[in-house]
C-alpha positions as CSV (number, residue, x, y, z in Angstrom):
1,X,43.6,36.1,33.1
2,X,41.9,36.6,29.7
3,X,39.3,34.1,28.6
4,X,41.8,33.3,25.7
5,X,44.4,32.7,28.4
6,X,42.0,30.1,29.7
7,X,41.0,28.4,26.8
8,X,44.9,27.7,25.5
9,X,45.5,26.4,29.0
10,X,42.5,24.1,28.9
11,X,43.6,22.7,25.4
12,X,47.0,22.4,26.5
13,X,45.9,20.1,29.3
14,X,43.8,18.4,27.6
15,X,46.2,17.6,24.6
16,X,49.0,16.5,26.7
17,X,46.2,14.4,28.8
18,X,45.4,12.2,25.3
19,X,49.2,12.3,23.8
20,X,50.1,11.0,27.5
21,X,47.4,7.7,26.6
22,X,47.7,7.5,23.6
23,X,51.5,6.6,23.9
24,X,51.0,5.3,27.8
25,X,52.4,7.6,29.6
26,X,51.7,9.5,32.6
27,X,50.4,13.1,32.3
28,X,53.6,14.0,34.1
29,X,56.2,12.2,31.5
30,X,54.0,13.4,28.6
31,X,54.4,17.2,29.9
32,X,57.7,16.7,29.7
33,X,58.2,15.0,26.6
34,X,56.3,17.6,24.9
35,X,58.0,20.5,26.7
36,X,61.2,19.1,25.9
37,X,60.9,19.7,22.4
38,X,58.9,22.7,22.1
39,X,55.6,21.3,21.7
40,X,54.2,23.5,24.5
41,X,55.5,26.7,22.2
42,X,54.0,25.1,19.0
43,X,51.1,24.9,20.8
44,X,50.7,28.1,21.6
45,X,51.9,29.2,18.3
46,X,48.8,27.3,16.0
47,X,46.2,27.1,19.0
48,X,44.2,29.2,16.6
49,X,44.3,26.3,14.0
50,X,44.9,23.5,15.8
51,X,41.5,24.3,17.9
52,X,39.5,23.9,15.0
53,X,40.6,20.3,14.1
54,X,39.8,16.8,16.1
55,X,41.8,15.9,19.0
56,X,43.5,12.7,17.5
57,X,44.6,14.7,14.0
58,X,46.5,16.6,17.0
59,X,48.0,14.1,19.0
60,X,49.9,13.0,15.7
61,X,50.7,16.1,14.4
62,X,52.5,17.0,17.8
63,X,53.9,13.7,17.8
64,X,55.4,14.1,14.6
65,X,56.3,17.3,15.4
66,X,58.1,16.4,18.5
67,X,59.6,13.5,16.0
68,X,61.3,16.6,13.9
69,X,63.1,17.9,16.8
70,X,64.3,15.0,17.9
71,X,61.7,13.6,20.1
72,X,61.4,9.4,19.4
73,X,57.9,8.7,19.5
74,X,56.1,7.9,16.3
């Protein structure tokens, strides 16, 4: 596994980890939320970008765009 590989996966967790407080929810439900509606693939899409800005600027974005495919947390 690349270092690259590694880093994605450790944002990844770490993301879902503060969307999953900030709207309690479990890691688990938050995963799945997020899968759901392709935030895991949007994710991996803008990792380059979206590594570069603070977590919380993030956890809304992702939340609003898992709002856009249909998700319904705000």
């Amino acid at each position: 596994m690349t270092q690259i590989t590694i880093d994605k996966i450790d944002y990844t967790i770490m993301l879902v980890k503060l969307f999953a407080s900030h709207y309690e929810l479990t890691p688990v439900q938050a995963y799945r939320y997020i899968s759901r509606y392709d935030g895991v693939a949007f994710i991996e899409r803008n990792y380059n970008i979206m590594r570069t800005l603070p977590f919380q600027d993030m956890v809304q974005g992702l939340s609003d765009y898992c709002h856009r495919k249909g998700g319904l947390l705000k």
